[in-house]
C-alpha positions as CSV (number, residue, x, y, z in Angstrom):
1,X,21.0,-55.1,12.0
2,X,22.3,-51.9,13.3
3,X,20.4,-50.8,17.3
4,X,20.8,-48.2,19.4
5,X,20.9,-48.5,23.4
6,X,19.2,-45.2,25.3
7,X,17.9,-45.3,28.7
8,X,17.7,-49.2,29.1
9,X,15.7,-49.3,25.8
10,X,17.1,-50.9,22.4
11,X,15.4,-49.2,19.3
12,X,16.1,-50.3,15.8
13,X,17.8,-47.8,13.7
14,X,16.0,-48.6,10.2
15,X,12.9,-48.1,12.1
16,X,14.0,-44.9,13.4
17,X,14.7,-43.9,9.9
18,X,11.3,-44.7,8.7
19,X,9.6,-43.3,11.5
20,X,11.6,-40.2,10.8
21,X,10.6,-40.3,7.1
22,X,7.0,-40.8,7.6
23,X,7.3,-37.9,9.8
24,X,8.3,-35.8,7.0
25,X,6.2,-37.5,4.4
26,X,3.0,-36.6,6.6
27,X,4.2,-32.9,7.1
28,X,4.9,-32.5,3.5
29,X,1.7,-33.7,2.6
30,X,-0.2,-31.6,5.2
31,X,1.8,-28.5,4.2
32,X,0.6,-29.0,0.6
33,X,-2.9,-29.1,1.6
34,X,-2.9,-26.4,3.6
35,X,-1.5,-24.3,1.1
36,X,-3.7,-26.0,-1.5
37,X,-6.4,-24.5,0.5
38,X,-5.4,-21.2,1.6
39,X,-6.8,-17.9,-0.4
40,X,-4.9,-15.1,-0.5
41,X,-6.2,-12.0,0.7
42,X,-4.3,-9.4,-1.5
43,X,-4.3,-5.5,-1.1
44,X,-3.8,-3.0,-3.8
45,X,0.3,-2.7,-2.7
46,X,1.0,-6.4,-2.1
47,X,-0.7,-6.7,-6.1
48,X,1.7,-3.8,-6.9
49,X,4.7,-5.4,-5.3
50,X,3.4,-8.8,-6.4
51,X,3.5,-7.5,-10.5
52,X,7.2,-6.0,-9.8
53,X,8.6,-9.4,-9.1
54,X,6.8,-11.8,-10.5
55,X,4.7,-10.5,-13.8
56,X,6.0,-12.0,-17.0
57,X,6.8,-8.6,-18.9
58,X,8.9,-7.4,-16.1
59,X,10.8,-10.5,-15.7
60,X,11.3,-10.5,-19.8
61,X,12.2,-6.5,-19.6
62,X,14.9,-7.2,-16.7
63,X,16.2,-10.2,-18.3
64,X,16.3,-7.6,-21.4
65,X,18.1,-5.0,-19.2
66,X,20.7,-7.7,-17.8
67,X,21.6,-8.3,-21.7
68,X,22.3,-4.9,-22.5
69,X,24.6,-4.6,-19.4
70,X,26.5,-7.5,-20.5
71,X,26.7,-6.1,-23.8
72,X,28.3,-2.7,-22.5
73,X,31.0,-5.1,-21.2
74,X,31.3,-6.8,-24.5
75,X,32.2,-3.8,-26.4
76,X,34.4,-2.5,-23.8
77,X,36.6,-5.9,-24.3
78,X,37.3,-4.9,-28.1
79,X,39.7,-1.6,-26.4
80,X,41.7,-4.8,-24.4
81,X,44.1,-7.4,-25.6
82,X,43.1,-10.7,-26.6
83,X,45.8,-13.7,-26.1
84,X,45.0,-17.5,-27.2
85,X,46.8,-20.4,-26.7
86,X,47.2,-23.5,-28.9
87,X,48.6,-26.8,-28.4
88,X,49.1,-29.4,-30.7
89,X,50.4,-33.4,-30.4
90,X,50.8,-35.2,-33.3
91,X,51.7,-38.9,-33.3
92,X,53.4,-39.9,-36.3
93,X,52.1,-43.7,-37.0
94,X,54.2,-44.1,-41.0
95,X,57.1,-41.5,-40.7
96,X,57.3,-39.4,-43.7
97,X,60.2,-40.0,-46.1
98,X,62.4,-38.4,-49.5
99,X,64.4,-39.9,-51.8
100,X,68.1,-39.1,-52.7
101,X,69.9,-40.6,-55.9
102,X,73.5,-41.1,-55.5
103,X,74.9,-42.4,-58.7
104,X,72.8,-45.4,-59.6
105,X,71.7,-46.2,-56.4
106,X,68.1,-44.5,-54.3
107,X,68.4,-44.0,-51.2
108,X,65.0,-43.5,-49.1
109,X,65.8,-41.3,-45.8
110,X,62.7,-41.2,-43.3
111,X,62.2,-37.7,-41.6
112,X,60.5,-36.9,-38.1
113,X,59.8,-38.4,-35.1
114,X,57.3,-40.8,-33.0
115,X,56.1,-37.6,-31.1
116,X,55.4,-34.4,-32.0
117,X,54.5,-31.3,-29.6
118,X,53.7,-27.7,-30.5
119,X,52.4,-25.0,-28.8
120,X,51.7,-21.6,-29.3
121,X,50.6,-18.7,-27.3
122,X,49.7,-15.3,-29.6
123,X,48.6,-12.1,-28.5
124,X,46.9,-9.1,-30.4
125,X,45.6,-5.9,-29.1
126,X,43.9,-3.2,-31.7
127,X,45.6,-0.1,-31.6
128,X,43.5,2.0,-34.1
129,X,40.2,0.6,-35.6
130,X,39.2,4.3,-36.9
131,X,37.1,4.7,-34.4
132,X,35.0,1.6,-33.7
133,X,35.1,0.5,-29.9
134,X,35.0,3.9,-28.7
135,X,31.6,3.8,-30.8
136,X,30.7,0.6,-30.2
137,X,31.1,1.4,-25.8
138,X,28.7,4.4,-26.7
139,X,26.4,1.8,-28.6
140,X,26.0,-0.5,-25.7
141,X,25.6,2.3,-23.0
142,X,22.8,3.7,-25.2
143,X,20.9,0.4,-25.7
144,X,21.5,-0.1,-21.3
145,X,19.8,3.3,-20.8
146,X,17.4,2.4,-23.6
147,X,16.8,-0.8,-22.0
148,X,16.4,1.0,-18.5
149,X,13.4,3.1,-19.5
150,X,12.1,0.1,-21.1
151,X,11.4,-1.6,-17.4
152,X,10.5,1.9,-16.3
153,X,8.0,2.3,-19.4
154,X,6.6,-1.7,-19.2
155,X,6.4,-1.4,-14.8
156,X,4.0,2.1,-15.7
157,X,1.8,-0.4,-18.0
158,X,2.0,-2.7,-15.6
159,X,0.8,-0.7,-12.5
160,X,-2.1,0.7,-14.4
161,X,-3.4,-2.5,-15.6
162,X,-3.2,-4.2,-12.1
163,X,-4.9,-0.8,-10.5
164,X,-7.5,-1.4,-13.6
165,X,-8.0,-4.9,-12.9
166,X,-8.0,-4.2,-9.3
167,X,-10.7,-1.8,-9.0
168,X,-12.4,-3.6,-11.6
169,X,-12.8,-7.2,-9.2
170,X,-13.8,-4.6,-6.4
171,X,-16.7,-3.2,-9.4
172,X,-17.7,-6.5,-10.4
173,X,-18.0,-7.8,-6.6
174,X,-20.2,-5.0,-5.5
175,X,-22.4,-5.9,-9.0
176,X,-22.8,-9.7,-8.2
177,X,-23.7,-8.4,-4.2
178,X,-26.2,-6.3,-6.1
179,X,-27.4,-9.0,-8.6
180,X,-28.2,-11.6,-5.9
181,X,-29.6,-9.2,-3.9
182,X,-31.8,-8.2,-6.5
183,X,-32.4,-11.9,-7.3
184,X,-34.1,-12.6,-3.7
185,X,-36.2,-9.8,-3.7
186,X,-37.7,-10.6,-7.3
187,X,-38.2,-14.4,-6.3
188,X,-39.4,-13.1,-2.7
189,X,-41.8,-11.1,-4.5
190,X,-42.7,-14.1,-7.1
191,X,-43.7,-16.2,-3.3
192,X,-45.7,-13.4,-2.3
193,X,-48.1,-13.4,-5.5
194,X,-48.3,-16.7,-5.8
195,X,-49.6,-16.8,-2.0
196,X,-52.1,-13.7,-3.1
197,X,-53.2,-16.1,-6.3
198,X,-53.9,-19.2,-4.0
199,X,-55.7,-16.7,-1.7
200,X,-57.6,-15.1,-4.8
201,X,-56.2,-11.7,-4.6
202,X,-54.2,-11.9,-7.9
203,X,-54.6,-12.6,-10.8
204,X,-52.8,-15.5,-12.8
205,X,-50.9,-12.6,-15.6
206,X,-49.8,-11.2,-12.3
207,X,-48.3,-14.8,-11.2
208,X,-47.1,-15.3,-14.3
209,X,-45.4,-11.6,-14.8
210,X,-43.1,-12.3,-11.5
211,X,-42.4,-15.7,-12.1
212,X,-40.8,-14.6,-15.2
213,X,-39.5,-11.6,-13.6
214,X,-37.2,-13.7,-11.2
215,X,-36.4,-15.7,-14.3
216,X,-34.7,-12.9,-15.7
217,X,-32.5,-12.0,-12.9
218,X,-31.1,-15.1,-12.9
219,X,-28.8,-14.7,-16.2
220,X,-27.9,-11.6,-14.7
221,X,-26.4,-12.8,-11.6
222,X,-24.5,-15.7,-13.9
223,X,-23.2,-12.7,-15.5
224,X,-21.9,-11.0,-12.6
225,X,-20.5,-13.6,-11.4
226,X,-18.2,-14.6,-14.7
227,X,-17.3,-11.3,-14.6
228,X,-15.8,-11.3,-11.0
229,X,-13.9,-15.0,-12.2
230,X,-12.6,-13.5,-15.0
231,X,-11.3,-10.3,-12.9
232,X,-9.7,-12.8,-10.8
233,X,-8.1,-15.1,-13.3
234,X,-6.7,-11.7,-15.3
235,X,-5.1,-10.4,-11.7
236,X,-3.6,-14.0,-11.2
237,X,-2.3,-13.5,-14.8
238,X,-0.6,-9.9,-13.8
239,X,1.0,-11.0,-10.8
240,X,2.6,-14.3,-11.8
241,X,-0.2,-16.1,-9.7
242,X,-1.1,-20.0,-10.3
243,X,-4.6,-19.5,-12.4
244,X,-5.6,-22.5,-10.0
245,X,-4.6,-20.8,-6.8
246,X,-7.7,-18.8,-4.5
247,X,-7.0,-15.7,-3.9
248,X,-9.0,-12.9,-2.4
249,X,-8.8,-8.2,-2.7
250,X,-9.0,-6.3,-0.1
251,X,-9.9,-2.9,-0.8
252,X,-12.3,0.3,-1.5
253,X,-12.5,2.8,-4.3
254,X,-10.8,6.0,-3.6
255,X,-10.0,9.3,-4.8
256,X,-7.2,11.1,-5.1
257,X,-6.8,14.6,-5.9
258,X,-3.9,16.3,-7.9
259,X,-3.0,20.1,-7.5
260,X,-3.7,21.9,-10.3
261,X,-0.3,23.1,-10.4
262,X,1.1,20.0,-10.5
263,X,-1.0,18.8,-13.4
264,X,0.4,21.9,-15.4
265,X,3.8,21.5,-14.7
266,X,3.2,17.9,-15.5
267,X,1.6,18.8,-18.9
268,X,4.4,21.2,-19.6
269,X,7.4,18.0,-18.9
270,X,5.3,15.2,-20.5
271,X,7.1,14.7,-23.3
272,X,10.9,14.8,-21.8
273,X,9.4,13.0,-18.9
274,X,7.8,10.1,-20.6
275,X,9.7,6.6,-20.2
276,X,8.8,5.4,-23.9
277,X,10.1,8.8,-25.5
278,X,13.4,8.9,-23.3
279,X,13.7,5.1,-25.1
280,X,13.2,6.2,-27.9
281,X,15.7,9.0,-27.8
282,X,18.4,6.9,-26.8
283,X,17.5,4.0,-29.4
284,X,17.4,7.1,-32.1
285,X,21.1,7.9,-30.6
286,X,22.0,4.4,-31.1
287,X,21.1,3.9,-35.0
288,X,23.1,7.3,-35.3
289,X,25.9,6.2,-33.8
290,X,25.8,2.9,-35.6
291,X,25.8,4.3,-39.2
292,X,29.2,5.6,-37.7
293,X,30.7,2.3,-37.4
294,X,29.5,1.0,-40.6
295,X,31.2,3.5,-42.3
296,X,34.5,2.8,-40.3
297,X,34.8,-0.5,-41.9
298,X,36.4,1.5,-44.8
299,X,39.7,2.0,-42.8
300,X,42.2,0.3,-42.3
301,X,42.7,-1.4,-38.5
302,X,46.1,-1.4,-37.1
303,X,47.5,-3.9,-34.2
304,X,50.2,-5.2,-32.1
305,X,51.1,-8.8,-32.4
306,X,53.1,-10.7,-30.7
307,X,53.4,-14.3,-29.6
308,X,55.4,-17.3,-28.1
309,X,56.5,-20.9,-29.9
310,X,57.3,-23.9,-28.0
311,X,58.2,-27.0,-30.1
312,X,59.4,-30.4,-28.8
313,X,60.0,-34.2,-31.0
314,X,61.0,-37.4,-29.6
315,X,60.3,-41.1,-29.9
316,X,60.1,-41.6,-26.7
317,X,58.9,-38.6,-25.1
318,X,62.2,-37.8,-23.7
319,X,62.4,-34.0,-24.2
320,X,66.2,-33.1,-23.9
321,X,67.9,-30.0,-24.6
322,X,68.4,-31.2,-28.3
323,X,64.7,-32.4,-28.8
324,X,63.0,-29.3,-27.9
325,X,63.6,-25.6,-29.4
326,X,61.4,-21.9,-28.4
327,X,60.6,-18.7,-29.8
328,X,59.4,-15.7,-29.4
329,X,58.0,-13.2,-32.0
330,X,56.1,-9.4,-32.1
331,X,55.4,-7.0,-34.7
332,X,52.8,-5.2,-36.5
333,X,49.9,-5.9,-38.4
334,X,47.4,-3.9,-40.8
335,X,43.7,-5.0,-42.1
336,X,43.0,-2.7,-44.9
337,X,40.2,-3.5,-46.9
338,X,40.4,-2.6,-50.8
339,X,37.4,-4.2,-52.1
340,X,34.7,-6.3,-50.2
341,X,32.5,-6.1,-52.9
342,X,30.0,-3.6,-52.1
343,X,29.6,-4.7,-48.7
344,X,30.6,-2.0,-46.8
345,X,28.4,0.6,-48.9
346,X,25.5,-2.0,-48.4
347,X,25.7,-2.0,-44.7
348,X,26.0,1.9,-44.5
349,X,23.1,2.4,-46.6
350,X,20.8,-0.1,-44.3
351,X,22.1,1.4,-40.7
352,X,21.3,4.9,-42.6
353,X,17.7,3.8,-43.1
354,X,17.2,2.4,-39.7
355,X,17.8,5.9,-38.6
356,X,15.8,7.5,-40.5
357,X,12.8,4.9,-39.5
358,X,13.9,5.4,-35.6
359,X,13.8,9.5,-36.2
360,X,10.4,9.1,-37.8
361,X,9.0,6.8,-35.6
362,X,10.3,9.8,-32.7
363,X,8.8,12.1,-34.4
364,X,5.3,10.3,-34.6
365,X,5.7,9.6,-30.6
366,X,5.8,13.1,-30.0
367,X,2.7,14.2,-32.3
368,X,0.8,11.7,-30.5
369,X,2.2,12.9,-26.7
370,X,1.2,16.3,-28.2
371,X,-2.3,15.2,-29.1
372,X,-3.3,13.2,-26.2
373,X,-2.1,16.7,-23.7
374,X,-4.6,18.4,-26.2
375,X,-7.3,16.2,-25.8
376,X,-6.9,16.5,-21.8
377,X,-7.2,20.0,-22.5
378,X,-10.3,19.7,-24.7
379,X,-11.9,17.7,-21.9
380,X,-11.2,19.6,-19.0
381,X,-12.3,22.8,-21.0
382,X,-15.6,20.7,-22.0
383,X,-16.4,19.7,-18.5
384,X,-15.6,23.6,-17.6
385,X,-18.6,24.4,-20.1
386,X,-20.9,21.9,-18.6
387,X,-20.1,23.6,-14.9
388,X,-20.7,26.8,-16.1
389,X,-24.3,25.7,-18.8
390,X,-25.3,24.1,-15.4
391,X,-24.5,27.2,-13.2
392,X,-26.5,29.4,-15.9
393,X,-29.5,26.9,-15.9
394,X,-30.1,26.8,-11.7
395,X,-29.7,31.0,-11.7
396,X,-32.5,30.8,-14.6
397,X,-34.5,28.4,-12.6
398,X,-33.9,30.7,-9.3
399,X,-35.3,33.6,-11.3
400,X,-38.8,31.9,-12.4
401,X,-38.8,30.6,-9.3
402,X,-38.8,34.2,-7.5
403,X,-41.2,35.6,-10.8
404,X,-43.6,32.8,-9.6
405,X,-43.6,33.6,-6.1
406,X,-44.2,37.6,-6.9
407,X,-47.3,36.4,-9.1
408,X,-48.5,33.8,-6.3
409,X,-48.7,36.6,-3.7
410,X,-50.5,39.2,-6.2
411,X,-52.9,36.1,-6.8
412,X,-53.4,36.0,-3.0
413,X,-54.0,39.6,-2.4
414,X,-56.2,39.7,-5.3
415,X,-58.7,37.1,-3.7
416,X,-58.7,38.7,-0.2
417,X,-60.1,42.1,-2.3
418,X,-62.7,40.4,-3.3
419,X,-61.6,38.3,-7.0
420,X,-60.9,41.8,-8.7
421,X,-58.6,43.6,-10.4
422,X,-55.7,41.9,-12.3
423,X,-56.2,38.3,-11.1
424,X,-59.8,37.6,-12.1
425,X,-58.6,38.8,-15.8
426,X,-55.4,35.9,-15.2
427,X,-58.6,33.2,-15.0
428,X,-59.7,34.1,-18.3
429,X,-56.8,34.2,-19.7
430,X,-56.1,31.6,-22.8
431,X,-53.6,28.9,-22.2
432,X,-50.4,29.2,-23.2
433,X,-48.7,27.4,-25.5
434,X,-46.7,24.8,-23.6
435,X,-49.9,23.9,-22.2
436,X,-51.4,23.0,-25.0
437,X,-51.7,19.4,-26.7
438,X,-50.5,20.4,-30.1
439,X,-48.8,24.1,-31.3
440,X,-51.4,26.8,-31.5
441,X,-52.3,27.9,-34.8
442,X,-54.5,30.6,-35.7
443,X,-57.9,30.2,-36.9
444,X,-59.2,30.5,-40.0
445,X,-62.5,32.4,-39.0
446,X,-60.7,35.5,-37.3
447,X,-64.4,35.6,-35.3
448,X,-63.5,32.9,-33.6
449,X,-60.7,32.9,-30.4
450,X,-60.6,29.1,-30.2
451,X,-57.5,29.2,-27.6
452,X,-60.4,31.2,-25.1
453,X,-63.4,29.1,-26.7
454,X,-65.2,32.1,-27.3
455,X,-66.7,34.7,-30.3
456,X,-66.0,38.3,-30.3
């Protein structure tokens, strides 16, 4: 048993140990709570900077741009040498023989060795492929811009959905403060008659009536309040948040204002400026580029070979002077395909369709850019009409209203004359249409007025 001796006391170093590992055990346990517990209070720009690092379609379109980086230096390793080494033992357990006939007699002469060693290092670097890794670099850097505008495109997605879901919690919250609020007044209410019934100052249809009146508000606030769960579980979902874990927003609506100016200039640059076209161009660039390589696989590729021979045998792994040899060889060597049996053609003829499906698919992402900058425009214009129908409406009203005041003061001056003059003929005068319960139509018996109620 192992002690330790401080300040006159003798302690016992396994229970130190324990002591020290319950110590940890207990913080461990206490820090897990705690942060079991916790909620987290969130603000629009902590969800923001939440989504960038942790949201599932960013980490996938990263992940995506990381690839296409690596691939850039992929294709740039087909304009360098490549050199490989080989190595090779051999153990020969039944040496190989041949047979010689001298005269009458066979004689059987066994060949080799025990050990056999060979290695080989070769080299090869392309010196014209008609055109391929120069194509093949541009390839790659396309597809890393490409890819690039991809996290710029899927982050814009991403913001507007967490902003969406965002104000949508801070919606539903103020809805289920509304619901129970409305709740307690209805069943506040429902006390209240049922007091008046026992007092005999309602009736029972009156009981009844708010009983079922509180009823109903109670489905309402169950409503409001899976809307506000699901808000929250669709915001954990967006920032990469444990569907388990509390959290809590922190926030108000708000309004914010964009220059006119800038909206136009913005509407002018939306297509060159949108993330998913700029992908698109430079995917549309890639297809192009590789129908160019496709069709390079009809000449002929040239390279420079070289490479070094080391050879050893023994039967005892003694390699002497005599037992080993080396060598060292370069030259040229040319691929040129005659016939691959359609091969070639077939791959052209696919890469040339992709293009054309990329370039049509461009094309249909810049009718719909076009359209939805139209529709703004429609809209705006729309809402313009409404301002101005609405503007035309209140001058109308301000007119009858100042007609109306005119007659009202001829009225007036009429009665202080004594009831004469125009205003005692306005009391007899027959009422006009809108005042009427049904459209006026005109009698049958031209004697009769029946809008005055009178004969003539």
């Amino acid at each position: 048993m192992l002690t330790l001796r401080q300040n006159n006391i003798i302690y016992n170093k396994e229970d130190i140990l324990v002591t020290k590992i319950s110590r940890y055990f207990l913080i461990f346990l206490l820090a897990g709570t705690v942060n079991a517990s916790d909620k987290i209070a969130i603000t629009l720009d902590a969800a923001l900077q939440m989504a960038k690092e942790n949201n599932k379609n960013m980490l996938i379109v990263k992940q995506e741009n990381e690839k296409a980086g690596a691939q850039v230096t992929e294709a740039r390793s087909g304009a360098l040498p490549q050199i490989f080494m080989n190595s090779t033992y051999d153990r020969n357990i039944m040496k190989p023989a041949f047979f010689l006939k001298f005269g009458d007699q066979i004689q059987k002469i066994t060949i080799g060795t025990n050990n056999s060693i060979v290695n080989i290092i070769s080299f090869s670097q392309p010196l014209w492929k008609g055109g391929k890794i120069g194509t093949a670099l541009k390839i790659a850097r396309a597809y890393e811009n490409s890819s690039e505008y991809g996290v710029k495109k899927t982050w814009k997605n991403v913001r507007s959905d967490v902003k969406k879901t965002f104000y949508a919690i801070l919606l539903a919250k103020e809805a289920k403060r509304i619901a129970e609020m409305s709740q307690k007044q209805a069943e506040a209410h429902s006390e209240n008659v049922k007091k008046f019934f026992n007092q005999g100052m309602s009736s029972e249809f009156d009981l009844l009536r708010a009983k079922v009146n509180a009823s109903n508000h109670k489905p309402v606030v169950i409503q409001a309040n899976n809307n506000l769960e699901l808000g929250y579980v669709s915001l954990k979902n967006l920032l990469g948040i444990d569907i388990d874990r509390e959290i809590d927003i922190e926030g108000e609506f708000s309004y914010e204002l964009i220059d006119e100016t800038v909206m136009k200039e913005n509407r002018k640059n939306a297509v060159k400026n949108r993330a998913d076209f700029r992908e698109m161009d430079y995917l549309s660039n890639m297809y192009k580029l590789n129908v160019k390589i496709e069709k390079a696989n009809w000449l002929p590729d040239i390279y420079l070979t070289g490479g070094y021979q080391f050879q050893g045998a023994s039967d005892d792994f003694n390699l002497g002077k005599e037992n080993r040899s080396n060598g060292v060889a370069a030259g040229l060597r040319m691929e040129f395909p005659l016939f691959d049996g359609l091969k070639t053609y077939s791959r052209v003829q696919q890469a040339q369709s992709d293009y054309r499906k990329i370039e049509y698919q461009k094309s249909q992402l810049i009718d719909g850019i076009k359209m939805e900058i139209k529709k703004r425009k429609g809209r705006k214009g729309k809402e313009g009409g409404r301002g101005k129908g609405k503007e035309k409406r209140e001058r109308r009203r301000g007119g009858e209203e100042e007609r109306e005041g005119k007659r009202r003061k001829g009225r007036e001056k009429e009665k202080k004359r004594g009831g004469k003059g125009k205003a005692a003929q306005v009391r007899h005068r027959p009422p006009s249409r809108a005042g009427l319960a049904r459209p006026w139509r005109r009698p049958r018996n031209r004697s009769m007025d029946t809008r005055a109620g009178r004969r003539f």
